[in-house]
C-alpha positions in Angstrom: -37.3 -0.4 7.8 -37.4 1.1 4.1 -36.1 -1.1 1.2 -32.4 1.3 1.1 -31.9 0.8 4.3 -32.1 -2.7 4.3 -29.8 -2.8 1.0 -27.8 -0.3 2.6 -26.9 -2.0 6.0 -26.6 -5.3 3.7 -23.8 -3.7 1.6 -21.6 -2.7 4.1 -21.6 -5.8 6.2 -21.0 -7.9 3.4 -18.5 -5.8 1.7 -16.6 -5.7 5.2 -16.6 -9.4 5.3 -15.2 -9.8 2.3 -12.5 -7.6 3.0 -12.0 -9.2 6.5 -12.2 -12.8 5.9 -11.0 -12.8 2.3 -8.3 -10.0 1.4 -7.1 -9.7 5.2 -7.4 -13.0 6.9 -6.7 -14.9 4.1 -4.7 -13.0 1.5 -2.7 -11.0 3.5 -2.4 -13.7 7.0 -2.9 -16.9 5.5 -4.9 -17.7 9.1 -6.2 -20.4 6.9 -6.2 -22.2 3.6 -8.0 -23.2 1.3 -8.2 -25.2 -2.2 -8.1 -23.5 -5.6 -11.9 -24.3 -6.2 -13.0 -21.7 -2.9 -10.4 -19.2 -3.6 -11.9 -18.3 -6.7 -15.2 -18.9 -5.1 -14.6 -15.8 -2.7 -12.6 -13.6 -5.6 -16.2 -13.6 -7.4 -17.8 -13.1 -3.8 -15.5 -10.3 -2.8 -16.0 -8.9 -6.3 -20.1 -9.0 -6.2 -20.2 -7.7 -2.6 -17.5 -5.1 -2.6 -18.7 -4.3 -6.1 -17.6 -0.4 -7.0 -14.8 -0.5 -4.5 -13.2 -3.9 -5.5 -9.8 -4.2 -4.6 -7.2 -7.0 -5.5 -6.7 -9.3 -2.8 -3.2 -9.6 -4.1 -2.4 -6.1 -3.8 -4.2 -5.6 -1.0 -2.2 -8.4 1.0 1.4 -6.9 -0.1 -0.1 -3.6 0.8 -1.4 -5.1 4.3 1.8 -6.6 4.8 3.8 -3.9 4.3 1.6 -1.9 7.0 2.6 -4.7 9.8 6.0 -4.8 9.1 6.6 -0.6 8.8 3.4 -0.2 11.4 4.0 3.7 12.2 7.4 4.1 10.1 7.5 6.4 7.1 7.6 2.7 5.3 4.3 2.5 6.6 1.7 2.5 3.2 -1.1 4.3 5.8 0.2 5.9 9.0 -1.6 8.8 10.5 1.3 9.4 12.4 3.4 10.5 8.9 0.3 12.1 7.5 -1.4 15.9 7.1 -4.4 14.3 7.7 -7.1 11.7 6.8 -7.6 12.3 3.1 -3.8 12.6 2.4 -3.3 9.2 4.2 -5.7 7.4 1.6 -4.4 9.3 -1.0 -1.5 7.8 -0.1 -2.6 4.5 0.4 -4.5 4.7 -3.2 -0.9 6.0 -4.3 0.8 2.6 -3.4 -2.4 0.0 -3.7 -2.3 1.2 -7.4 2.0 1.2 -7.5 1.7 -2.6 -6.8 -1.4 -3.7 -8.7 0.4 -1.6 -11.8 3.9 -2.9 -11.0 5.2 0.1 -10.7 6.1 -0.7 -6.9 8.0 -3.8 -7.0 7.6 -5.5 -3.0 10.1 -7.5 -1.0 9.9 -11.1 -1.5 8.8 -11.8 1.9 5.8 -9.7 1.1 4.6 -11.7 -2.0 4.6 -14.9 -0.7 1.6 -17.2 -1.0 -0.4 -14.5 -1.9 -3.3 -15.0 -3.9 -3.6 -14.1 -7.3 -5.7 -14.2 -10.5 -4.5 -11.7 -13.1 -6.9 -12.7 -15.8 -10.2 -11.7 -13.1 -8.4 -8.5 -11.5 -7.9 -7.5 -15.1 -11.5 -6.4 -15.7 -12.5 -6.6 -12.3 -10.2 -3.8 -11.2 -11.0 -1.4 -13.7 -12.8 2.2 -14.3 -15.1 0.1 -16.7 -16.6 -2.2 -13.8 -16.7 0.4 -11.1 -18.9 2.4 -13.1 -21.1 -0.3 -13.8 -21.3 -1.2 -9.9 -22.5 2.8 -9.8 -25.1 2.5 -12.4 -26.5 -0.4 -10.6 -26.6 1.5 -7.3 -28.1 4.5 -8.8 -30.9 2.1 -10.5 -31.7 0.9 -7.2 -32.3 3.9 -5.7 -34.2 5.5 -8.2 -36.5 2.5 -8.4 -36.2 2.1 -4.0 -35.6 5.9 -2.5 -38.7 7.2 -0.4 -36.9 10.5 -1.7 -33.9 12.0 -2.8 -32.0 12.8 0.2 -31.6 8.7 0.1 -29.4 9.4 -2.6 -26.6 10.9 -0.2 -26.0 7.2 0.7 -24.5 6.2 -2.7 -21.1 7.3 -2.7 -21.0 5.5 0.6 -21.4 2.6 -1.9 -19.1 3.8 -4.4 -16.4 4.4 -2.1 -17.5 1.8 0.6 -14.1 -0.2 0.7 -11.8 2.6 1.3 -14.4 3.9 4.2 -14.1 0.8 5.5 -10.2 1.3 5.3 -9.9 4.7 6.6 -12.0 3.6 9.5 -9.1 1.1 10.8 -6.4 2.7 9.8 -6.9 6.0 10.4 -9.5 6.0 13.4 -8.3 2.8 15.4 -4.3 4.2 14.7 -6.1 7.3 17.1 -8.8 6.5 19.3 -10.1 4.0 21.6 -8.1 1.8 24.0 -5.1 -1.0 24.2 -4.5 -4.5 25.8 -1.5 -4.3 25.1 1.0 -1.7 24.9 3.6 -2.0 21.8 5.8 0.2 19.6 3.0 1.2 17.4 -0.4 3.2 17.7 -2.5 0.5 17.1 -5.4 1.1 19.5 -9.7 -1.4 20.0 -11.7 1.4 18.6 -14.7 -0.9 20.9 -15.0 -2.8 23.4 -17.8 -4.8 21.4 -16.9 -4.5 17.8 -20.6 -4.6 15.9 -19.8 -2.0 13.1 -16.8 -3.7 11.9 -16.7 -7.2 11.9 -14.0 -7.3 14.6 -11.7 -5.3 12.4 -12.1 -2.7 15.0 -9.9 -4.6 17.7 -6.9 -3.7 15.8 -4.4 -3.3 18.9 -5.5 -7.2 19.6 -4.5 -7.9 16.0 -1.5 -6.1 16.2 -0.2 -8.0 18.9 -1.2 -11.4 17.6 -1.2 -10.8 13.8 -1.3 -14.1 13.1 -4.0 -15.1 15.0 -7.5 -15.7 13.6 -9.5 -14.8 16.1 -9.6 -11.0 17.0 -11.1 -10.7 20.0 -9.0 -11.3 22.8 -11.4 -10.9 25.9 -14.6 -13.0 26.5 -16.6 -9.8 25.2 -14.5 -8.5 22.3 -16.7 -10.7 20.0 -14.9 -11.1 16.6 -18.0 -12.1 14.4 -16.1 -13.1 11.2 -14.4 -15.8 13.4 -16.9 -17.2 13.9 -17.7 -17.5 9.9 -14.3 -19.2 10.0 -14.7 -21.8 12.4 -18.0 -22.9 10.6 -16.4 -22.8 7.3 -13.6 -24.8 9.1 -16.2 -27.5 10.3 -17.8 -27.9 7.0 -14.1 -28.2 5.4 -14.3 -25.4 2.8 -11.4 -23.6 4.8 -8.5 -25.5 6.9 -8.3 -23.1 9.8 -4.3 -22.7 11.3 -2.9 -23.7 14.6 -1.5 -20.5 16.2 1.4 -22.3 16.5 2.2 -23.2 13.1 0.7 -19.5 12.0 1.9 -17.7 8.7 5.9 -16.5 9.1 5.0 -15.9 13.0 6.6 -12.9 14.1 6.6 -11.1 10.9 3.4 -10.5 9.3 
């Protein structure tokens, strides 16, 4: 296996942990807590491994929030079903993500509470400025890496590789695959064993139990970031949630 490959694969698995356990677990679900120390731990982590395609955990949890509580409305910030298509659904998704991060949008209380947020980082973090440093970088490593230049195809995966990530979920899993349960909503598992995305592909599971940290809901639906949290948990950098006692149950 070539040197961009291995950088490559590396990329989008950390990247899509960051986004899973930090911004979406954590920001947006509050499945667990953690002290002020670790949450600006994983900012910088989510920030070095989503790199180019950064997003603000704060915005992103509002956003998120938002997308549970309008799932499939025209409230909704990215429903296919109220969409031309794929690119004007993340359009529209950029549209609001930037709306709130701006302040343009101003969200619900119940949206904005305990969310994470450090202005002072997000202010050069989530700029034009550090995604085109992120690019440079990439483009350094494959010029030094690349058995060739059709390697370089790969790079706006990079550049772009959180909102892939995004469209993936909540375009793709809002269409295909298949439900455990059946709700009001479109949510759909895009696989029955989830090793592309982390476990973010059991999103009819997660839309059933939102607050629940564990995504998987049958013996084989294998939720890998849980299992990050339950080790985290055990060596008491994270306090992990009861169910029970989950973030406003029944509404996010």
């Amino acid at each position: 296996m070539n040197t961009v490959l291995i950088f490559f694969i590396t990329h989008w698995y950390l990247s899509l942990f960051s986004q899973s356990f930090f911004d979406h677990r954590y920001a947006a679900h509050r499945d667990f807590t953690m002290n002020k120390f670790w949450e600006r731990f994983f900012y910088i982590f989510t920030y070095i491994t989503q790199g180019a395609s950064y997003m603000s955990p704060r915005a992103y949890a509002i956003m998120h929030r938002m997308h549970h509580a309008y799932t499939d409305t025209e409230n909704d910030p990215h429903s296919p079903r109220h969409s031309k298509g794929v690119i004007d659904m993340m359009l529209r998704t950029n549209r609001i993500y930037l709306g709130i991060l701006k302040g343009t949008i101003v969200p619900e209380s119940q949206f904005t509470k305990l969310v994470p947020d450090w202005p002072a980082f997000d202010k050069f973090a989530v700029t034009y400025a550090s995604s085109i440093f992120w690019t440079v970088l990439y483009v350094i490593f494959y010029i030094n890496y690349a058995p060739n230049y059709w390697w370089f195809l790969l790079v706006p995966i990079h550049v772009l590789m959180g909102p892939i990530h995004g469209t993936i979920i909540n375009w793709f899993a809002h269409k295909y695959g298949y439900k455990n349960f059946e709700m009001d909503n479109t949510a759909r598992n895009l696989m029955p064993v989830d090793i592309f995305m982390l476990g973010e592909g059991y999103h009819n599971n997660h839309h059933k139990f939102s607050t629940r940290a564990n995504f998987g809901y049958h013996w084989y639906e294998i939720d890998p970031v849980y299992w990050v949290i339950l080790f985290l948990n055990m060596l008491g950098i994270i306090q992990l949630k009861k169910e029970s006692k989950a973030f406003v149950e029944n509404v996010f």
